[in-house]
ZAMARGU-4260 file (C-alpha; in steps of 0.2 Angstrom, whole numbers, plus 5000, padded with zeros to 4 digits):
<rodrens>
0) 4869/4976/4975 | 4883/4965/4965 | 4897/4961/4977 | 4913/4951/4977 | 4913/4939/4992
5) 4928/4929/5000 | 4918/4917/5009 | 4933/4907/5014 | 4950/4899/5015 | 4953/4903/4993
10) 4937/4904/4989 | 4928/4920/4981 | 4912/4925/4973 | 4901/4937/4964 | 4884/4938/4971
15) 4870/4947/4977 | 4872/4955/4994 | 4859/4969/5004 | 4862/4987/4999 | 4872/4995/5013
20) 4867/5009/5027 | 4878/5021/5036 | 4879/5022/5052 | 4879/5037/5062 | 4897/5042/5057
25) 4897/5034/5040 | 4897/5040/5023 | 4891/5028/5009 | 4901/5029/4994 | 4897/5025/4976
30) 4910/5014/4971 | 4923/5019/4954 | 4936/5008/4955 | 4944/4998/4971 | 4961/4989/4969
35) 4968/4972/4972 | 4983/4972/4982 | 4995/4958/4991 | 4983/4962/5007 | 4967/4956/4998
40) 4978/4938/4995 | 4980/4937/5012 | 4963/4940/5018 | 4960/4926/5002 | 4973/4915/5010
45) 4964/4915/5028 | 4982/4925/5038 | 4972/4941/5040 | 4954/4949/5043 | 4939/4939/5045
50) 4929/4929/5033 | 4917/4929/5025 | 4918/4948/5019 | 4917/4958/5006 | 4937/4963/5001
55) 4943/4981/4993 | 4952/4995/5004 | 4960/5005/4991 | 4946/5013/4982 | 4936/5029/4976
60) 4921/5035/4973 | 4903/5047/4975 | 4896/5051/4990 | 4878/5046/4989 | 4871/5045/5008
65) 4876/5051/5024 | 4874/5046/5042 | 4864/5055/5054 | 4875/5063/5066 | 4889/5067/5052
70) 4892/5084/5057 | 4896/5097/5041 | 4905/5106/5053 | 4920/5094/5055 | 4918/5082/5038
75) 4918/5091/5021 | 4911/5076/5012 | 4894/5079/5005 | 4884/5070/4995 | 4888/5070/4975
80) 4906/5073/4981 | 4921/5063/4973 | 4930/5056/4987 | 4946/5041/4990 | 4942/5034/5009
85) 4954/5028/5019 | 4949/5013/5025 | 4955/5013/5041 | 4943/5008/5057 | 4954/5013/5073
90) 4944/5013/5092 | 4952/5028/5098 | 4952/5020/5115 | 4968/5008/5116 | 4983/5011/5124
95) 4993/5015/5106 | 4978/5025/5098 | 4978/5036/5114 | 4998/5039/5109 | 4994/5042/5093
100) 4997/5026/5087 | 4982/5023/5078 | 4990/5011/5065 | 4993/5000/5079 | 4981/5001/5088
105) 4975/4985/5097 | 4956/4983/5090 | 4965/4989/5073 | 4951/4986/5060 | 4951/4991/5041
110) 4937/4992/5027 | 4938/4978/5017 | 4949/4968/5028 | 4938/4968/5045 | 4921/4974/5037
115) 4915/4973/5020 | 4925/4983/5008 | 4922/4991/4988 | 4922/4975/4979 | 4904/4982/4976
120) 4895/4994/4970 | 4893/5002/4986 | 4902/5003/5003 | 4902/5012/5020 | 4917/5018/5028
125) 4919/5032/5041 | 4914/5050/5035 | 4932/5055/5043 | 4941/5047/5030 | 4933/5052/5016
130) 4944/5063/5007 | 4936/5076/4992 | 4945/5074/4978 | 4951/5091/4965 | 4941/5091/4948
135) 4956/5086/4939 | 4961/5071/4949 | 4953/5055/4938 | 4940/5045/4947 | 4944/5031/4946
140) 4962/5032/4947 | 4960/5040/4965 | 4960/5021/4970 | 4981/5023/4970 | 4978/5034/4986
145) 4976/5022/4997 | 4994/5014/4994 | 5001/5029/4990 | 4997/5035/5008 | 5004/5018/5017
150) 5019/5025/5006 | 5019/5041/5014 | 5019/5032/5033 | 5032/5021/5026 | 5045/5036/5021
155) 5039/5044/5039 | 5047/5031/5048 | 5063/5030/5037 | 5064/5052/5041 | 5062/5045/5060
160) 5077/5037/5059 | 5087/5045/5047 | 5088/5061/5053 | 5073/5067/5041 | 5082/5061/5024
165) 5076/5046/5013 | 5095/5040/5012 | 5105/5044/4998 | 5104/5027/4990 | 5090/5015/4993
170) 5088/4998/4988 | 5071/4993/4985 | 5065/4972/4986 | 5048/4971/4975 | 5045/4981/4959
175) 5025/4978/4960 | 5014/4993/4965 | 5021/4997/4982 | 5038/4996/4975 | 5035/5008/4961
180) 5026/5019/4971 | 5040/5018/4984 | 5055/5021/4971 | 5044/5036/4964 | 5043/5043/4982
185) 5061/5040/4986 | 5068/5050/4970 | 5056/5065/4974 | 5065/5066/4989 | 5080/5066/4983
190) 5087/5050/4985 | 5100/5049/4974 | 5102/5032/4971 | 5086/5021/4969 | 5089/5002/4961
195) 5076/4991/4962 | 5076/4969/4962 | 5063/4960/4959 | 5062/4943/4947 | 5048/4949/4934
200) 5058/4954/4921 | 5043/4965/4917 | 5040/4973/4933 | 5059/4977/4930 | 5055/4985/4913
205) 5041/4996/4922 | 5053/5000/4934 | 5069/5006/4924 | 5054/5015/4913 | 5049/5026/4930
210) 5069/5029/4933 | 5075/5019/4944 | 5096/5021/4943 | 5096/5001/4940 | 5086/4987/4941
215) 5091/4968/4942 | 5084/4950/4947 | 5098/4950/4963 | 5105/4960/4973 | 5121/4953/4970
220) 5120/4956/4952 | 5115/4974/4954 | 5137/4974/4967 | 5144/4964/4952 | 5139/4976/4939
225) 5151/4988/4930 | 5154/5006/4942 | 5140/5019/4938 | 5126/5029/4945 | 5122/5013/4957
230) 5136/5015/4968 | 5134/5007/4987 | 5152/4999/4980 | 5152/4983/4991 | 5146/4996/5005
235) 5128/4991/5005 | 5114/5003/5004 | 5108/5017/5016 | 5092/5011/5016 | 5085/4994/5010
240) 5065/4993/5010 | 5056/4977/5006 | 5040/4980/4998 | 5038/4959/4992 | 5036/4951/5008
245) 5045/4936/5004 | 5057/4928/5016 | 5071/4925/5003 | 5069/4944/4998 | 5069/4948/5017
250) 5084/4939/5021 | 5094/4944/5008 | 5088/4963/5012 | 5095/4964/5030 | 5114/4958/5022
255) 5113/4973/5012 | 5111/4988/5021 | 5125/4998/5023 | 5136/5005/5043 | 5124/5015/5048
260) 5110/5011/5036 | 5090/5007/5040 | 5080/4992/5035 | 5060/4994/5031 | 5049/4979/5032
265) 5034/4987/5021 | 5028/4971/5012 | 5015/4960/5021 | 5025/4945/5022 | 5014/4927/5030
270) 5013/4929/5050 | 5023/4911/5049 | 5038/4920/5037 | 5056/4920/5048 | 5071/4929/5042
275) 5089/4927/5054 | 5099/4942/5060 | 5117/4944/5065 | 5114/4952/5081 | 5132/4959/5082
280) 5131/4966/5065 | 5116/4975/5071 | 5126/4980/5086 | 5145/4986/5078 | 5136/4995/5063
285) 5122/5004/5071 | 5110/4995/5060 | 5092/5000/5062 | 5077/4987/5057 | 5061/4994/5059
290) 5042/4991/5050 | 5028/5003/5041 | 5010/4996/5045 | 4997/5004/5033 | 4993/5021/5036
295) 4996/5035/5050 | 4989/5051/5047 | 4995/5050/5029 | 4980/5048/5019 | 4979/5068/5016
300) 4994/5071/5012 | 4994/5058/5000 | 4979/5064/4990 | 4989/5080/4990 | 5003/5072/4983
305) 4992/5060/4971 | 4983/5076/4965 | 5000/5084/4962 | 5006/5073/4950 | 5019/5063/4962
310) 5016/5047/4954 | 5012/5041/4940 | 4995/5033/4937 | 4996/5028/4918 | 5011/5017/4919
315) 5006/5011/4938 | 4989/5004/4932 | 4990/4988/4921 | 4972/4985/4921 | 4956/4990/4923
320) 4941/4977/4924 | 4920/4972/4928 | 4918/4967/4946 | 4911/4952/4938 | 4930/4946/4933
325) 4934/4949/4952 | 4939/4930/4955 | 4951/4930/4940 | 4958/4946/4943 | 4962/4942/4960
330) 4969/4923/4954 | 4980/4933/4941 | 4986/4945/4955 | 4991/4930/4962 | 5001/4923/4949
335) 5011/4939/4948 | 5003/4946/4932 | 4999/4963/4928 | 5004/4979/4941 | 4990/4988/4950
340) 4972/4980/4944 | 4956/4991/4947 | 4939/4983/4949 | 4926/4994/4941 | 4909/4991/4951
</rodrens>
């Protein structure tokens, strides 16, 4: 089969690879469409996974085999079914997946990041995550569940330590898939402030366009402004998310969170990123700081949501390309062009 390959440090290939098998718990899935996401520059970039492999981990497809000791019983995936997979590989062993902690569990592995992914036209993943999709729900455009779901793990651990509220006004660093999908989120439940910063003055554009109450290039801008709807007034924000892992971004984001307020570390910043902290700031305002790694038994819920119109597909996908434009699809993800890009295999 055709397969996109990172077969190191920047480099990336379309080329001929075997056919996969499933194992004994696997599902082989038919690939739709996969996405490309700031995790899959990573992985390109050497900081995460193991190379060479096969990238892709949001993605949707057809169920067309089945390992041999998938029990019907327990997984409702059968073949010809339209599924989105979570991609996650956990050992169920470890200290935090026996705390039900999977997400960090110690040997914590992924589809596409760890194993070969659905930058192909086909691709394995465990018969547990595979998720059958409504009739209604578009193929291809079930590859948004994945981040959707880290989304719905990400607001989880705000409700932890907000009392089970979002935060009446929330602040949100990154206006690129997982932004949007996080300002969406945020208003449906019922934040009642949600601005959004971030220096693509289109990202901006799609932002404002899916309601966020304002939207600037700064922070600071977004305190100078005129007194509206946007009104944290010199009090910071209740909650303050960033979803661009960039240290500037970061840093700015902890000096903006209001008495009381939570920060959330969502985007996958570089392992060598470091952002400063006023440690009696933290102290004399109750300020929480806390991070949202991928997904925690979030994936259903989020094809629930997905399926329920909780976020909008249309103006969330920019493009939609050949796996044999992989390489310059990735390159222009890079560059910061475009929203949320699907590979069609």
């Amino acid at each position: 089969m055709r397969a996109a390959v990172i077969t190191g440090e920047g480099r990336v290939e379309v080329t001929e690879v075997p056919d996969p098998a499933p194992g004994p718990l696997d599902v082989v899935v038919e690939v739709a469409a996969t996405g490309i996401c700031g995790t899959d520059l990573h992985i390109l970039g050497g900081e995460v996974g193991a190379l060479p492999v096969v990238p892709g981990h949001e993605f949707a497809g057809t169920v067309v085999a089945l390992g041999r000791d998938v029990d019907p019983r327990t997984t409702r995936a059968r073949v010809g079914d339209r599924v989105a997979v979570d991609p996650s590989l956990y050992c169920y062993r470890c200290y935090q997946c026996r705390r039900g902690r999977e997400n960090l569990c110690e040997a914590w592995g992924g589809v596409g990041v760890t194993a070969d992914g659905a930058a192909a036209q086909f691709a394995v993943a465990p018969a547990a995550g595979a998720v059958v999709l409504p009739d209604h729900v578009p193929l291809q455009d079930a590859a948004l569940i994945e981040p959707l779901s880290c989304a719905v793990h990400a607001v989880d651990v705000l409700a932890q330590h907000s009392g089970g509220a979002v935060g009446a006004s929330v602040l949100v660093y990154g206006a690129g898939t997982m932004g949007l999908v996080l300002t969406q989120l945020a208003q449906r439940l019922g934040a009642t402030v949600v601005d959004v910063v971030d220096v693509n003055a289109e990202r901006l554009a799609t932002a404002a366009a899916l309601g966020a109450t304002a939207t600037a290039t700064s922070a600071g801008e977004l305190e100078r402004a005129e007194p509206s709807a946007s009104a944290p007034a010199g009090r910071g924000w209740d909650v303050v998310i960033d979803a661009s892992g960039h240290p500037a971004a970061i840093q700015d984001g902890i000096d903006r969170v209001a008495r009381g307020g939570t920060y959330l570390q969502f985007g996958v910043a570089s392992p060598t990123a470091r952002a400063s902290i006023d440690p009696y700031r933290i102290y004399s305002q109750e300020i929480t700081i806390t991070g949202s790694m991928a997904v925690k038994r979030s994936f259903e819920r989020a094809a629930e949501l997905f399926a329920a119109g909780a976020i909008d597909a249309s103006v969330l996908i920019s493009d939609r390309v050949p796996l044999e434009d992989y390489p310059a699809a990735i390159a222009g993800v890079a560059a910061g062009r475009g929203r949320k890009v699907l590979v069609l295999p």
